[in-house]
N, CA, C and O atoms as CSV, one atom per row, in Angstrom:
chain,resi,resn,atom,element,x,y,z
A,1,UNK,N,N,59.181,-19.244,98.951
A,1,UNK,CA,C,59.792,-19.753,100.169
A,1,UNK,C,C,58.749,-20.552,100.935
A,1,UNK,O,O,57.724,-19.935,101.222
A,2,UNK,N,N,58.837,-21.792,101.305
A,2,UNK,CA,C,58.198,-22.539,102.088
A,2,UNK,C,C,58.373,-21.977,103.566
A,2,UNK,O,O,59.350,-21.489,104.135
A,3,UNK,N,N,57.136,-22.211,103.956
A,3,UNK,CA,C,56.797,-22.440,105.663
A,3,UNK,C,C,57.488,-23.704,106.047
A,3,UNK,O,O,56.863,-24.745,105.846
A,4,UNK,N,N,58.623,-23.772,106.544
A,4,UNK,CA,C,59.047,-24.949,107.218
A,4,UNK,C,C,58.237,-25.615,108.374
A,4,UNK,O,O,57.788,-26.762,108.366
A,5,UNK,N,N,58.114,-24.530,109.541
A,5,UNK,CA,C,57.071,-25.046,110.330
A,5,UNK,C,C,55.589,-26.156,109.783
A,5,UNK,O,O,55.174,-27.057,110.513
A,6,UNK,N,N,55.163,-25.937,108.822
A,6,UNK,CA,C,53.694,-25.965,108.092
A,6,UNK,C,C,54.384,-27.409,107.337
A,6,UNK,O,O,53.726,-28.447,107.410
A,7,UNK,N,N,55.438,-27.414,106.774
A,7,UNK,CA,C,56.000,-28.472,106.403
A,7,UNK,C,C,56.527,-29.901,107.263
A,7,UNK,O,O,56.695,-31.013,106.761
A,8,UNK,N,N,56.709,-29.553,108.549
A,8,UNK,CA,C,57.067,-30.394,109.693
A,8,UNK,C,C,55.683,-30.783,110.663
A,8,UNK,O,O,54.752,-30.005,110.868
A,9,UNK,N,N,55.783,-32.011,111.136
A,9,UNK,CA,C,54.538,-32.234,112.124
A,9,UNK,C,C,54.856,-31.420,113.428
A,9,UNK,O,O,55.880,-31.777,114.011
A,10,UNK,N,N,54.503,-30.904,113.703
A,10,UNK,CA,C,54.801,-30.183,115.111
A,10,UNK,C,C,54.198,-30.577,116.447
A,10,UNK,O,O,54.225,-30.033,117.550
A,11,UNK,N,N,53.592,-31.807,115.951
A,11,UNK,CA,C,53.598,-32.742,117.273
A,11,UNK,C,C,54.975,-33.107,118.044
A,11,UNK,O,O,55.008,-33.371,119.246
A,12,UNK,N,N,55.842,-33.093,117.393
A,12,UNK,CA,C,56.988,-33.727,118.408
A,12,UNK,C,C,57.582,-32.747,119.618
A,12,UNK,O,O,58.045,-32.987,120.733
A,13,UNK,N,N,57.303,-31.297,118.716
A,13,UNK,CA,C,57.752,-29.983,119.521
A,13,UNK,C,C,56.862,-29.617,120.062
A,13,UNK,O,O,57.354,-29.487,121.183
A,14,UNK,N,N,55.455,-29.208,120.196
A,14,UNK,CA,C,54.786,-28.998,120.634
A,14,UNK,C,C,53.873,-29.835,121.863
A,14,UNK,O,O,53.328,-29.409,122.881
A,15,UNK,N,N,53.983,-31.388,121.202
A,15,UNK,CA,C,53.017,-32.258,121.363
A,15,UNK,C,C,51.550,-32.861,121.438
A,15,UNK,O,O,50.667,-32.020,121.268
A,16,UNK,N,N,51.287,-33.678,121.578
A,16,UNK,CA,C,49.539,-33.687,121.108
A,16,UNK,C,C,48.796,-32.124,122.150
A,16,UNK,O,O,49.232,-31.511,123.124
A,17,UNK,N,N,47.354,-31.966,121.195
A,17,UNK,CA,C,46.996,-31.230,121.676
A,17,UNK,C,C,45.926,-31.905,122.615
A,17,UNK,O,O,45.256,-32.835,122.167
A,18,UNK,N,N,45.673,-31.266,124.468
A,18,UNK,CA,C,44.777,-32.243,125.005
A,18,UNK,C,C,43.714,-31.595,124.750
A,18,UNK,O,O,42.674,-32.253,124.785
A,19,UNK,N,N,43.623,-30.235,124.440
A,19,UNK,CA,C,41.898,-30.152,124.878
A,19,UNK,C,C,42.396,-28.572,124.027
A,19,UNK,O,O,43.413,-27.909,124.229
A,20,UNK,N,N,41.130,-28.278,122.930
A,20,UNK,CA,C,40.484,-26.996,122.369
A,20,UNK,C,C,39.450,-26.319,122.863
A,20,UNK,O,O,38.376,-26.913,122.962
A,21,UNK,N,N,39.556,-24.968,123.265
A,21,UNK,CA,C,37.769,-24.625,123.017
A,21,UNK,C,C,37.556,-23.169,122.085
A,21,UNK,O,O,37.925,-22.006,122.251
A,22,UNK,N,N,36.713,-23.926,120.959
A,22,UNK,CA,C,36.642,-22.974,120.080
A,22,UNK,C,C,35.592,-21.478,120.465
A,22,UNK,O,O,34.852,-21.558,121.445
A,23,UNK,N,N,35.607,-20.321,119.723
A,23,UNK,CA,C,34.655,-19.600,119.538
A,23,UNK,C,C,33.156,-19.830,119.682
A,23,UNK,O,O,32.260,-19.314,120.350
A,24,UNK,N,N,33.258,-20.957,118.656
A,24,UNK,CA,C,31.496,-21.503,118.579
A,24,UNK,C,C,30.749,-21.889,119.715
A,24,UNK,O,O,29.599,-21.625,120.063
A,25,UNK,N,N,32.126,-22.933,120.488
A,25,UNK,CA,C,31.724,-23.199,121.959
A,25,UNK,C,C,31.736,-22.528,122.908
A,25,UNK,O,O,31.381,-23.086,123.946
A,26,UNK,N,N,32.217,-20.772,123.002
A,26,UNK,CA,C,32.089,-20.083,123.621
A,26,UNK,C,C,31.388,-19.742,123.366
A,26,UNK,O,O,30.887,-19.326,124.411
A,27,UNK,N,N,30.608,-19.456,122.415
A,27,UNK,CA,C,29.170,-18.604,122.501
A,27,UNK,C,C,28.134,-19.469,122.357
A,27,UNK,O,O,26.970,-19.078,122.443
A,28,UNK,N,N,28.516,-20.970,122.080
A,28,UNK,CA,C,26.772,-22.009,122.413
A,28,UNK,C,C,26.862,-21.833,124.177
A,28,UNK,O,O,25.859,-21.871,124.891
A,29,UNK,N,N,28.327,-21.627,124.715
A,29,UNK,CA,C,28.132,-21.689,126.390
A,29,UNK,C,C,27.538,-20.379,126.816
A,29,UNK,O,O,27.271,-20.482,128.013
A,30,UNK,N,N,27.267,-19.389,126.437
A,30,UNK,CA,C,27.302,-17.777,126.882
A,30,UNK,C,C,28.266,-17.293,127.496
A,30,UNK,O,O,28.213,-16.260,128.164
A,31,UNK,N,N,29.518,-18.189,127.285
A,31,UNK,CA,C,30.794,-17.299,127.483
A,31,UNK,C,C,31.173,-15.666,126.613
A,31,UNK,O,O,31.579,-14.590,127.052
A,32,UNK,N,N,30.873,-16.054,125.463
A,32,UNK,CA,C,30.709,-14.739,124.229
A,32,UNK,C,C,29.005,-14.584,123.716
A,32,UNK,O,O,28.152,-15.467,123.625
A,33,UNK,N,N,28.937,-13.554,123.519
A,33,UNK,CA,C,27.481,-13.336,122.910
A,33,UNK,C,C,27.862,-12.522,121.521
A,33,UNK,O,O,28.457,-11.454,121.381
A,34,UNK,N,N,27.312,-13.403,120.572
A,34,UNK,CA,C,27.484,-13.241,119.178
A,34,UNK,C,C,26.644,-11.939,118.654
A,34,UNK,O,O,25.431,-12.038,118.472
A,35,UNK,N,N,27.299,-10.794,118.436
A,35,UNK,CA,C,26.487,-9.377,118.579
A,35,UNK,C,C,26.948,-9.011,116.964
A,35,UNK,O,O,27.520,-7.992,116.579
A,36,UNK,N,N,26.600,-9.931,116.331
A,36,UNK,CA,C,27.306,-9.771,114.705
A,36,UNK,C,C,26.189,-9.127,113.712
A,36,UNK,O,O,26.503,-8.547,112.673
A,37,UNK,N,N,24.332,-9.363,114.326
A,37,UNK,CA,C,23.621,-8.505,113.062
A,37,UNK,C,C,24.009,-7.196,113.111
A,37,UNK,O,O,24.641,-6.431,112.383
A,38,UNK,N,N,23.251,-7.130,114.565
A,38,UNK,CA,C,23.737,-5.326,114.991
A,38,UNK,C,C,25.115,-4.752,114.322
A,38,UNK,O,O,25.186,-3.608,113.874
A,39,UNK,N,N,26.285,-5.751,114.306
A,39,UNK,CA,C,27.703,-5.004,114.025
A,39,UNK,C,C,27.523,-4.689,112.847
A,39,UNK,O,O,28.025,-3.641,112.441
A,40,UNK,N,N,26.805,-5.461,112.035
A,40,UNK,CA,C,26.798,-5.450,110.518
A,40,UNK,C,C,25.858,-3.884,110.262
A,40,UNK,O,O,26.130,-3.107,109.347
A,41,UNK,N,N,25.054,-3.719,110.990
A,41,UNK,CA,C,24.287,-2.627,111.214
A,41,UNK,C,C,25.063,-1.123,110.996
A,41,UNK,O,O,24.854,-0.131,110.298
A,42,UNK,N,N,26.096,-1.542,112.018
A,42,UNK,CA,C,26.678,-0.328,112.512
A,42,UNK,C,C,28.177,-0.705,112.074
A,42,UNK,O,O,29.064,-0.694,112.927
A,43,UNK,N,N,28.478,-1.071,110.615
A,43,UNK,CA,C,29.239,-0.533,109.595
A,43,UNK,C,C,30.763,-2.176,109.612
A,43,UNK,O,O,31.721,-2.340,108.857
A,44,UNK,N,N,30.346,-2.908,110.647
A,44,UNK,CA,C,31.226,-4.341,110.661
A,44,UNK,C,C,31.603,-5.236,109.583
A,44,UNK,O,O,30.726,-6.037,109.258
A,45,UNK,N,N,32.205,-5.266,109.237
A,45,UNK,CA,C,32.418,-6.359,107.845
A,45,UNK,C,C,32.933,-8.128,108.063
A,45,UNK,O,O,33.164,-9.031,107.258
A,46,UNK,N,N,32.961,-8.027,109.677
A,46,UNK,CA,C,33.434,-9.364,110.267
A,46,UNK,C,C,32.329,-9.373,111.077
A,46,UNK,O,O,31.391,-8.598,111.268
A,47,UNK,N,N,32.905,-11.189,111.808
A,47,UNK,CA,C,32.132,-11.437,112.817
A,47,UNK,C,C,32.416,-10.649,113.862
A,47,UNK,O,O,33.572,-10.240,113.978
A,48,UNK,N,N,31.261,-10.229,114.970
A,48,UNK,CA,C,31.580,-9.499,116.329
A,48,UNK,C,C,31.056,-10.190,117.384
A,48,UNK,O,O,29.837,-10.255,117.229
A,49,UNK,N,N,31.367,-10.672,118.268
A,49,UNK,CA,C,31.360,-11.418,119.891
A,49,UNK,C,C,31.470,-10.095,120.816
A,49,UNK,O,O,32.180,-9.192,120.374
A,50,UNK,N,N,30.952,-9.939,121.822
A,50,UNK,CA,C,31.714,-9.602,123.216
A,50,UNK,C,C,31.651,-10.531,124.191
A,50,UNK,O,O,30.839,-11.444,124.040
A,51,UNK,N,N,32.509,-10.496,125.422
A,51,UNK,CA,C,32.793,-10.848,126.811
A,51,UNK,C,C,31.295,-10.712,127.277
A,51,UNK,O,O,30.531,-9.791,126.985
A,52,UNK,N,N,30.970,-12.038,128.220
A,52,UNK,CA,C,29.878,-11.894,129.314
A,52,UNK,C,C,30.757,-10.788,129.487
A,52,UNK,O,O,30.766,-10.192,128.410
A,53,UNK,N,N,31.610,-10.131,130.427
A,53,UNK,CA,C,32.025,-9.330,131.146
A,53,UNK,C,C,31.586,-7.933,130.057
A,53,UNK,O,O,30.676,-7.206,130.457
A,54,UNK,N,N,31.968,-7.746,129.287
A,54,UNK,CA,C,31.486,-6.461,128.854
A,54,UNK,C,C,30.310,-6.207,128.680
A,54,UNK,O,O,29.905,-5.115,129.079
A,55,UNK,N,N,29.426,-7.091,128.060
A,55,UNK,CA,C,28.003,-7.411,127.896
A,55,UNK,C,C,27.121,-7.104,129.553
A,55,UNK,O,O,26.008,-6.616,129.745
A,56,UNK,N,N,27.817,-7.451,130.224
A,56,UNK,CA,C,27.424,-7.435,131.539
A,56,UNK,C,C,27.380,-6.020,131.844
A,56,UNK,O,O,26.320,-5.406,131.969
A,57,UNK,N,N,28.801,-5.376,131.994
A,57,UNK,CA,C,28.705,-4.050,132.230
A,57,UNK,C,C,28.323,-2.891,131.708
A,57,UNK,O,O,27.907,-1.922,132.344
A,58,UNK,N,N,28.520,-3.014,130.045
A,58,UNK,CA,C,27.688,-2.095,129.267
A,58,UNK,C,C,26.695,-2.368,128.177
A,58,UNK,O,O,26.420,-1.449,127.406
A,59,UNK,N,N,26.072,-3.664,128.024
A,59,UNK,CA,C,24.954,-3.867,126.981
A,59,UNK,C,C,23.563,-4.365,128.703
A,59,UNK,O,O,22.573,-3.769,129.128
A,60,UNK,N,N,24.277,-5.708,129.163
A,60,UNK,CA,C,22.645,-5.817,129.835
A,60,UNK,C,C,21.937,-4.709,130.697
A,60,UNK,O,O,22.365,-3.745,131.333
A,61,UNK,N,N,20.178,-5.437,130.373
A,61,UNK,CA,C,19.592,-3.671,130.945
A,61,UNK,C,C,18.314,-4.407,130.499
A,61,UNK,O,O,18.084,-4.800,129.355
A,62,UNK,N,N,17.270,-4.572,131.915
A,62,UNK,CA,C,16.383,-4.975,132.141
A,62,UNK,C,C,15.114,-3.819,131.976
A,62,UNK,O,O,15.271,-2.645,131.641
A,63,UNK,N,N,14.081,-4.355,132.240
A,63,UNK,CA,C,12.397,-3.108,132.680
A,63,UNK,C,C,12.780,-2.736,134.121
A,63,UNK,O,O,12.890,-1.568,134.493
A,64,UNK,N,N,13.031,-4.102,135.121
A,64,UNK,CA,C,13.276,-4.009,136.337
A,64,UNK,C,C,14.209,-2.388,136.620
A,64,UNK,O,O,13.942,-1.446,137.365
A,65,UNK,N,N,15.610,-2.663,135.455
A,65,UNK,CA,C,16.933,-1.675,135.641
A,65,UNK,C,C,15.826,-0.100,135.484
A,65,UNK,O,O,15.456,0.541,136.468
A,66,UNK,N,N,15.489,0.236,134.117
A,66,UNK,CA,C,14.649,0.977,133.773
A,66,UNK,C,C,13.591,1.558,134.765
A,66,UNK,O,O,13.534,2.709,135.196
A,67,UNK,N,N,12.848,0.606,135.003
A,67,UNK,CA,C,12.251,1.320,136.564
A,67,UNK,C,C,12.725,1.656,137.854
A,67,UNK,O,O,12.031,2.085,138.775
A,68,UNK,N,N,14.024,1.426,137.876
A,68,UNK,CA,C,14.563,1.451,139.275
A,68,UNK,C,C,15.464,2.935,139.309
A,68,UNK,O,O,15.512,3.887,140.088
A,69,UNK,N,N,16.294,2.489,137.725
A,69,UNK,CA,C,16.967,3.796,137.138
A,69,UNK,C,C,16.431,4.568,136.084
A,69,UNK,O,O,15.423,5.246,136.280
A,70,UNK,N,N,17.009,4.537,134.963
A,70,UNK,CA,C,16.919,5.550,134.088
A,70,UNK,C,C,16.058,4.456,132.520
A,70,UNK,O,O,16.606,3.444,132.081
A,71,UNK,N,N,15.088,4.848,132.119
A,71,UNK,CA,C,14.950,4.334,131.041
A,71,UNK,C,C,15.580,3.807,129.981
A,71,UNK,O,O,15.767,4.782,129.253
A,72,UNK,N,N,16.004,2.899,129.472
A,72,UNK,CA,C,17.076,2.210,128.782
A,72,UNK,C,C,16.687,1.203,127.825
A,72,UNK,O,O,15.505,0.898,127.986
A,73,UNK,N,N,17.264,0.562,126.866
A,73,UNK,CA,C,17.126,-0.821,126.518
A,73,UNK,C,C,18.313,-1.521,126.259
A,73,UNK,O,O,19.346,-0.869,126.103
A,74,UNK,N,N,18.329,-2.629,126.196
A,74,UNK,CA,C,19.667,-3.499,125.672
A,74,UNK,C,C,20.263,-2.947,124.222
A,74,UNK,O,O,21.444,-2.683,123.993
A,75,UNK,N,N,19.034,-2.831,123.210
A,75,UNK,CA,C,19.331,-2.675,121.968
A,75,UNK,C,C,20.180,-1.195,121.511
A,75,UNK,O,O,20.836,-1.002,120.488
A,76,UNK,N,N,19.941,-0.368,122.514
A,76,UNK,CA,C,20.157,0.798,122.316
A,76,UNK,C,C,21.534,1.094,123.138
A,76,UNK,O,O,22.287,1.960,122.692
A,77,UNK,N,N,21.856,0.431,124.263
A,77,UNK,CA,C,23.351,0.482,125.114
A,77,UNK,C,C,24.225,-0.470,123.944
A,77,UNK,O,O,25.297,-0.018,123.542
A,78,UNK,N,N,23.697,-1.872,123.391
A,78,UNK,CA,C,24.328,-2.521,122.515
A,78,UNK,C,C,24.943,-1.747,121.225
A,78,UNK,O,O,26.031,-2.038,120.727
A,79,UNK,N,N,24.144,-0.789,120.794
A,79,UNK,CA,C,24.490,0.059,119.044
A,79,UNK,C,C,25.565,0.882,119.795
A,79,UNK,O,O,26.624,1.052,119.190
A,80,UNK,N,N,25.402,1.552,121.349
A,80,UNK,CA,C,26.219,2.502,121.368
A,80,UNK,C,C,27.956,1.887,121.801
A,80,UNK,O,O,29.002,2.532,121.882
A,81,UNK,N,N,27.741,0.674,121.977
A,81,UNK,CA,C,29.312,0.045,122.161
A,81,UNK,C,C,29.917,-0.393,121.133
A,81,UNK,O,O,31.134,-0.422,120.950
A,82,UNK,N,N,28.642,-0.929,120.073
A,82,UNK,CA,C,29.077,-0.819,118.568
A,82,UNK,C,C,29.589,0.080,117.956
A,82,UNK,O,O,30.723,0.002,117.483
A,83,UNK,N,N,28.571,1.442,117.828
A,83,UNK,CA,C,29.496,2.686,117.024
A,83,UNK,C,C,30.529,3.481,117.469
A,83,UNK,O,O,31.204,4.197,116.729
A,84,UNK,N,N,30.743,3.315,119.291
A,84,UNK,CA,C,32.179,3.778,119.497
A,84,UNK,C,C,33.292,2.481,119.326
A,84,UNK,O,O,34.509,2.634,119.423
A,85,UNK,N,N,32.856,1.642,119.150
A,85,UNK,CA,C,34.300,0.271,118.900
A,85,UNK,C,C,34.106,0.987,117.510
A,85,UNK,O,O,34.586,2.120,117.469
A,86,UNK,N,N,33.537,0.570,116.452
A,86,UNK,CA,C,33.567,1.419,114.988
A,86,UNK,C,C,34.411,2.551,115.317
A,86,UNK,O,O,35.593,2.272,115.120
A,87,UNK,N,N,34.225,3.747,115.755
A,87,UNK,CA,C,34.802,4.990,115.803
A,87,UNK,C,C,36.191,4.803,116.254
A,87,UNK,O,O,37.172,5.396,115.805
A,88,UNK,N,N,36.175,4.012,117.090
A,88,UNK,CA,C,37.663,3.485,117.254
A,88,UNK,C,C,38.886,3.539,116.408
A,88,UNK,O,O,39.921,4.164,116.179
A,89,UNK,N,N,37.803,2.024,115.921
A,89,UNK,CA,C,39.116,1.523,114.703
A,89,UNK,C,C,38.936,2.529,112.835
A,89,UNK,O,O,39.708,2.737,111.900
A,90,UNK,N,N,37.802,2.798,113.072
A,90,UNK,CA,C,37.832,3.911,111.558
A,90,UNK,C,C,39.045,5.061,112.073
A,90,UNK,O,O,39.827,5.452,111.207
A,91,UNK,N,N,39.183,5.569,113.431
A,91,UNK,CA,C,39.687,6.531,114.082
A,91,UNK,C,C,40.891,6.503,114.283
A,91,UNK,O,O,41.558,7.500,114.558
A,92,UNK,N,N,41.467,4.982,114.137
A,92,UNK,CA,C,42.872,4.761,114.631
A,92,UNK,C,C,43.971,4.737,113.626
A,92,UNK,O,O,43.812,4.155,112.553
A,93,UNK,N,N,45.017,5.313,113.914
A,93,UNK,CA,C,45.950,5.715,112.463
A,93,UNK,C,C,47.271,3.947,112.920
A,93,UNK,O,O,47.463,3.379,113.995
A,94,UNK,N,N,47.636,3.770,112.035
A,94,UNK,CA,C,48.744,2.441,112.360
A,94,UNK,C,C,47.729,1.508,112.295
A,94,UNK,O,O,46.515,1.535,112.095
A,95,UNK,N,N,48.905,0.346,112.611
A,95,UNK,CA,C,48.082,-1.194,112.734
A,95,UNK,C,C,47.942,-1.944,114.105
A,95,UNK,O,O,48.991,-2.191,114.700
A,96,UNK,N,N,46.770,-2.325,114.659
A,96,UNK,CA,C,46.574,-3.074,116.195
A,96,UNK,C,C,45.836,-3.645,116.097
A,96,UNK,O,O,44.796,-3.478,115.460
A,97,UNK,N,N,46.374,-4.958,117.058
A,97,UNK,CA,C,45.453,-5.916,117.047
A,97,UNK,C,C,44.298,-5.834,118.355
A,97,UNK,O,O,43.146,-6.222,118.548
A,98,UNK,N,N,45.404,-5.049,119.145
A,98,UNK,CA,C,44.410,-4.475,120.327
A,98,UNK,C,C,43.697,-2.922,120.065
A,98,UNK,O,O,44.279,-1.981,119.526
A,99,UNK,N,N,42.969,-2.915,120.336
A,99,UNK,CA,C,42.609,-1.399,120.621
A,99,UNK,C,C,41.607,-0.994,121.364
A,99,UNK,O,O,40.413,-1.133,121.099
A,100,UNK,N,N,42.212,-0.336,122.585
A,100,UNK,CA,C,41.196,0.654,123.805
A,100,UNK,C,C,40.244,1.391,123.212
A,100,UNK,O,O,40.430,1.921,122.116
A,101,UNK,N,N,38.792,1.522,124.093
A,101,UNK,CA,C,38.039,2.208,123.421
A,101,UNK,C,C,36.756,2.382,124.493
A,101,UNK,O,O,36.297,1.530,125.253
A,102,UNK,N,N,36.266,4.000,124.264
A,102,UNK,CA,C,35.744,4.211,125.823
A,102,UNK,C,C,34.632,4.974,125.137
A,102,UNK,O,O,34.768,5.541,124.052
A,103,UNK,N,N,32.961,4.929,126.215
A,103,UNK,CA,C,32.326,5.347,125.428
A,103,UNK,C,C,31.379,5.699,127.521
A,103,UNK,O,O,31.856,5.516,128.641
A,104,UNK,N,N,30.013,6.214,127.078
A,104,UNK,CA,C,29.297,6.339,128.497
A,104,UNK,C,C,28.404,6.209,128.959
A,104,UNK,O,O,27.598,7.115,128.743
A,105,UNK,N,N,28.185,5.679,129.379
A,105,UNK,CA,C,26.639,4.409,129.975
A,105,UNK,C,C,26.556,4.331,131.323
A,105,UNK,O,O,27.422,4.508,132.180
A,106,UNK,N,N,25.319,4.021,131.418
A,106,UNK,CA,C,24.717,4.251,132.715
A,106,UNK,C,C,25.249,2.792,133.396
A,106,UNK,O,O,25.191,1.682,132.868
A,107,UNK,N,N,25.676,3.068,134.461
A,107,UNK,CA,C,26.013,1.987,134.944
A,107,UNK,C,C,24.780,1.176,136.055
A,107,UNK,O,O,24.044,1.788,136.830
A,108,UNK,N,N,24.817,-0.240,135.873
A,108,UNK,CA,C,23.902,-0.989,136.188
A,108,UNK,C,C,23.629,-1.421,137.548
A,108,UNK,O,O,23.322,-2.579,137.832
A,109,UNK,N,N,23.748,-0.442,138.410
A,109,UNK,CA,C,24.294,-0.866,139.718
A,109,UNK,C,C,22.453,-0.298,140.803
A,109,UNK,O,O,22.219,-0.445,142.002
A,110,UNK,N,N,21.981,0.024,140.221
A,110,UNK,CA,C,20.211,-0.243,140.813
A,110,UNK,C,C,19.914,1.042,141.139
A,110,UNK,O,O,18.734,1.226,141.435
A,111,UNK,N,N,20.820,2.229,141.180
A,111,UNK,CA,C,20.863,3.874,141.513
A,111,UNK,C,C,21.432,4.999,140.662
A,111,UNK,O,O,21.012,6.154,140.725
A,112,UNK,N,N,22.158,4.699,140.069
A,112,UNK,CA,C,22.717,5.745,139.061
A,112,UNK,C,C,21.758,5.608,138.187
A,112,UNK,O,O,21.152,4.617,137.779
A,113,UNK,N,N,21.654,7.376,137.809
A,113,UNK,CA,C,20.888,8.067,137.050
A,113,UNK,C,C,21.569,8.947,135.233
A,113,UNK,O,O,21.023,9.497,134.276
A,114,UNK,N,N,23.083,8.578,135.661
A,114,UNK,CA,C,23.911,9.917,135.077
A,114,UNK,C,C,24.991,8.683,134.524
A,114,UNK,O,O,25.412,7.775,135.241
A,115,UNK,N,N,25.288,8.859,133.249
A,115,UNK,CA,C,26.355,8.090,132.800
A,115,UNK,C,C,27.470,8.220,133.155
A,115,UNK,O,O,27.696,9.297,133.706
A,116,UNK,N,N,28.451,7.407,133.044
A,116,UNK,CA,C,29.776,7.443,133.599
A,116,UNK,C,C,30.693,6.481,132.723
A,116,UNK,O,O,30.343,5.461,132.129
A,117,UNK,N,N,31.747,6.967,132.780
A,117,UNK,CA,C,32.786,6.303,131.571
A,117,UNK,C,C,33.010,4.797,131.937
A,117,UNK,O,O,33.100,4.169,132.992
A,118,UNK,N,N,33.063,4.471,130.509
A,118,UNK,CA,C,33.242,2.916,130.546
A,118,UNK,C,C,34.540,2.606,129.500
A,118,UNK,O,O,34.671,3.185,128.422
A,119,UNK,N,N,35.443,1.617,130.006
A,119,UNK,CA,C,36.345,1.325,129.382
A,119,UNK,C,C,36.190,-0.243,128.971
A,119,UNK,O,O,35.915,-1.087,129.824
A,120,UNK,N,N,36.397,-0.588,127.519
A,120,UNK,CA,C,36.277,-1.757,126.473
A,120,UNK,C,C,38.109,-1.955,125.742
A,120,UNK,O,O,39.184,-1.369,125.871
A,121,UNK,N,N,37.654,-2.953,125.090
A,121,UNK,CA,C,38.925,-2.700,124.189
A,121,UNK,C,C,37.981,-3.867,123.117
A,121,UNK,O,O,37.175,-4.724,123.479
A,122,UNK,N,N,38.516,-3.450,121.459
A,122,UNK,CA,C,38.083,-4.316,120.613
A,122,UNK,C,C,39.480,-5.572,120.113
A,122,UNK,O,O,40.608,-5.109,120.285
A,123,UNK,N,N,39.454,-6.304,119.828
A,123,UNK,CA,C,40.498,-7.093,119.859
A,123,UNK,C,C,40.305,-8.177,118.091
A,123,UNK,O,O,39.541,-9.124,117.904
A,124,UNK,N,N,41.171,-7.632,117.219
A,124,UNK,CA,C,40.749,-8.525,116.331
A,124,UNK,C,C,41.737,-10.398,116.246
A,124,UNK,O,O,42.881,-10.487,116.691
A,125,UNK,N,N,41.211,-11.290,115.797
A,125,UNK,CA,C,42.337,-11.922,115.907
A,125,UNK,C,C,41.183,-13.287,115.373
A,125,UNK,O,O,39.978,-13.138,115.173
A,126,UNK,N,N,42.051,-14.722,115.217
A,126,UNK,CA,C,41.685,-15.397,113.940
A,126,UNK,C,C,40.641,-16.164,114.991
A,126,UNK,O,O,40.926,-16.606,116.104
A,127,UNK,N,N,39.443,-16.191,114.364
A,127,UNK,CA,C,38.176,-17.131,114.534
A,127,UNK,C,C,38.851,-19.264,114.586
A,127,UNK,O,O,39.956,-19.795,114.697
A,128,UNK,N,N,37.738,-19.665,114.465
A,128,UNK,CA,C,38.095,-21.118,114.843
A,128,UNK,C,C,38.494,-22.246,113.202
A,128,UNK,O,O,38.599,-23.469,113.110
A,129,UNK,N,N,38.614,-21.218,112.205
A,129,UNK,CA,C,38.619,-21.889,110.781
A,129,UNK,C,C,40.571,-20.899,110.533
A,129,UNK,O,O,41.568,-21.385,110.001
A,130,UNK,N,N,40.457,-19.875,110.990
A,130,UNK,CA,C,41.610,-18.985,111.198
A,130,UNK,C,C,41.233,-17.622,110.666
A,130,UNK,O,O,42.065,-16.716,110.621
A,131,UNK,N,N,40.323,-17.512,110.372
A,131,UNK,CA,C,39.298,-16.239,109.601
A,131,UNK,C,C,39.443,-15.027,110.949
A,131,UNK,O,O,39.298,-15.371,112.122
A,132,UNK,N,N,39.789,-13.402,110.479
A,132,UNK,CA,C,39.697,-12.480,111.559
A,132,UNK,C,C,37.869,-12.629,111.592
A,132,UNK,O,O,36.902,-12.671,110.831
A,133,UNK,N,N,38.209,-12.668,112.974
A,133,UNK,CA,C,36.947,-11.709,114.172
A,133,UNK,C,C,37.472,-11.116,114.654
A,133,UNK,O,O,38.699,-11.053,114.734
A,134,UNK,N,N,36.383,-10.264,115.303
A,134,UNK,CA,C,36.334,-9.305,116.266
A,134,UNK,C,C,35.552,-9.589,117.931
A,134,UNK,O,O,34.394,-9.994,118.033
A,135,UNK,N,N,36.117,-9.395,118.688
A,135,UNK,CA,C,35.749,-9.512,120.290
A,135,UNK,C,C,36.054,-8.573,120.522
A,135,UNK,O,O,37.202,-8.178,120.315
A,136,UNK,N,N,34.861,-7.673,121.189
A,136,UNK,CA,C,34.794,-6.794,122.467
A,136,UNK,C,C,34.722,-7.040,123.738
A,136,UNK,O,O,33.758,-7.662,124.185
A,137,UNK,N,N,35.716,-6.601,124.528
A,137,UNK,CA,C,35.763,-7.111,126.248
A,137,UNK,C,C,36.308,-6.039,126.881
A,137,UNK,O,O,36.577,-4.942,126.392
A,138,UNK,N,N,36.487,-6.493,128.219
A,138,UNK,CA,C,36.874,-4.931,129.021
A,138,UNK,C,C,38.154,-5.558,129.305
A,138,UNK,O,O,38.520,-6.728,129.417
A,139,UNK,N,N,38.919,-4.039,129.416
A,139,UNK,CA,C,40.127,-3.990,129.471
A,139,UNK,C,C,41.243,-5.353,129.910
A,139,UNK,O,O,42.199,-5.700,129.217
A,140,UNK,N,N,40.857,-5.943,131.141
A,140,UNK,CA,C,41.646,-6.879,131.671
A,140,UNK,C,C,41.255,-8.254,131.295
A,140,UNK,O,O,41.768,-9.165,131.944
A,141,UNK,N,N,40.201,-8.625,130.091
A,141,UNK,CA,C,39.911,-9.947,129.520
A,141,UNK,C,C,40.821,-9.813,128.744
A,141,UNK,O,O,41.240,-8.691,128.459
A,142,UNK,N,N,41.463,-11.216,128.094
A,142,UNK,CA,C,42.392,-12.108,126.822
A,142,UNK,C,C,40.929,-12.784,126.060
A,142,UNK,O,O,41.027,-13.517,125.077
């Protein structure tokens, strides 16, 4: 059975397209930060991106943060958003393209000492060739 759609120009229904922005150009902008060795590390078989926004709230983590709060590094808040997104989806029974996923980190706010829950979601869906990736972001990013 043919794809009719795939068979028709879908310029007429759709119309020209004015403007793309791919993956690649989200992460040459630091819109996404390409966190794909580490994923591969911690058991990934695709590409992995997260959100400035998640990256923000549960991977960045300065000397400054560390001396002010609790001893930390990037590399080490980064593996732990990795192996609970992993635990996730090894964890999840059915099929989603979304999936919630919560893990507990010190939050970056110049005084907390004591972790506190953080909510992510992993999101798989087709890269800029149409290939699945994976993006991690917090709950209310697309």
């Amino acid at each position: 059975m043919s794809n009719t759609l795939n068979d028709r120009n879908a310029d007429p229904f759709f119309g020209e397209v004015i403007s793309t922005y791919t993956r690649a150009q989200a992460i040459d902008d630091g819109v996404l930060i390409d966190v794909s060795d580490m994923a591969q590390e911690a058991g990934f078989k695709l590409p992995v991106a997260m959100t400035v926004g998640a990256w923000s709230d549960c991977v960045d983590w300065s000397e400054d943060d560390s001396n002010r709060q609790v001893h930390q590094d990037q590399s080490g808040r980064l593996w732990d958003v990795l192996f609970m997104a992993s635990h996730a989806i090894r964890t999840h029974t059915g099929q989603a393209s979304r999936l919630p996923f919560t893990l507990y980190r010190v939050p970056r706010d110049g005084c907390a000492r004591r972790s506190e829950l953080a909510q992510l979601k992993v999101v798989i869906g087709p890269g800029d060739r149409g290939e699945p990736v994976i993006t991690i972001m917090l709950p209310n990013e697309d």
